[in-house]
Phi, psi and omega in degrees: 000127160242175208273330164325312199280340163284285190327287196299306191299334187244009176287311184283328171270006165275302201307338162294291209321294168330287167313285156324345151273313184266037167041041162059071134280094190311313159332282174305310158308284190309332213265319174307289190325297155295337200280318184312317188310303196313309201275308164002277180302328182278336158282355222275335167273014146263309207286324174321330198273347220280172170276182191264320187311313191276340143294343173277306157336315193289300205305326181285346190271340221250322200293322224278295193325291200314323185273317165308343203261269166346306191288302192311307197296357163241345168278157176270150168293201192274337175299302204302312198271354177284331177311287177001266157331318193265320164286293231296331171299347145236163202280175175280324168324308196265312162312327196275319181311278174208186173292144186283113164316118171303301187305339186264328171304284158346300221274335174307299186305340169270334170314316180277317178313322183311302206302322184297288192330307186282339115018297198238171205264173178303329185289290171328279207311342194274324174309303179294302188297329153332279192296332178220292183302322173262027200333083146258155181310201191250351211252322174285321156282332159339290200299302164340291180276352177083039208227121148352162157279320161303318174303332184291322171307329190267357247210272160315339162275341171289293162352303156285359163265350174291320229263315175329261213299323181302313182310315139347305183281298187303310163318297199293282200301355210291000000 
């Protein structure tokens, strides 16, 4: 087996792959795809030894990362989008006018919290008030829910992908 002979027999099916995970964003699919190929090519004298079966599992696991790795470097996280938020909570106008009421500030902000809040499922919603309001580690909600710290992490980025297009939403409508 060679890294030619792999490429070519699993290039079109990572590269579907790809495409289908990222909602047929064309950027993003190529940007996975090589990025999979690459770290291949870059393993390939641990990984060459592999069963075909068990190489074909690494390379769909390697896209899936590769394609998260991506999403991350063009979506802002959830810190970012609370920076975001936290301007967008005051008007630019309203800067110029007088100092922004703490209490009318405030009071936007539980508003956005509601909206989110109704939004998301019991669990979710425990994860997010963990996690940004009482900004426990991810190794302390682990210990909460009774889950690993990797699960909590993993947990929490499904979240945060959830969490993306409502944030989004709740601004653009502000």
């Amino acid at each position: 087996m060679t890294f030619e002979f792999i490429y070519e027999k699993y290039f079109d099916d990572i590269h579907r792959y790809c495409y289908y995970r990222t909602d047929g964003d064309e950027y993003s699919t190529d940007e996975a795809t090589a990025e999979t190929f690459f770290l291949l090519q870059k393993q390939w004298e641990t990984v060459k030894e592999f069963h075909e079966d068990r190489l074909r599992a690494w390379l769909y696991g390697v896209a899936k990362n590769k394609i998260r790795e991506v999403r991350r470097e063009q979506n802002p996280s959830i810190e970012s989008l609370s920076e975001e938020w936290c301007s967008a909570l005051i008007d630019e106008e309203s800067i110029h006018k007088q100092p922004p009421d703490e209490e009318e500030e405030y009071e936007r902000f539980v508003q956005y919290i509601k909206q989110i809040r109704l939004r998301l499922k019991p669990k979710e919603w425990n994860l997010f008030r963990m996690r940004v309001v009482e900004r426990m580690s991810h190794r302390d909600i682990g210990a909460q829910f009774g889950i690993s710290e990797n699960a909590a992490k993993l947990r929490w980025a499904r979240l945060e992908e959830k969490l993306r297009p409502i944030v989004a939403k709740i601004l653009k409508n502000k």
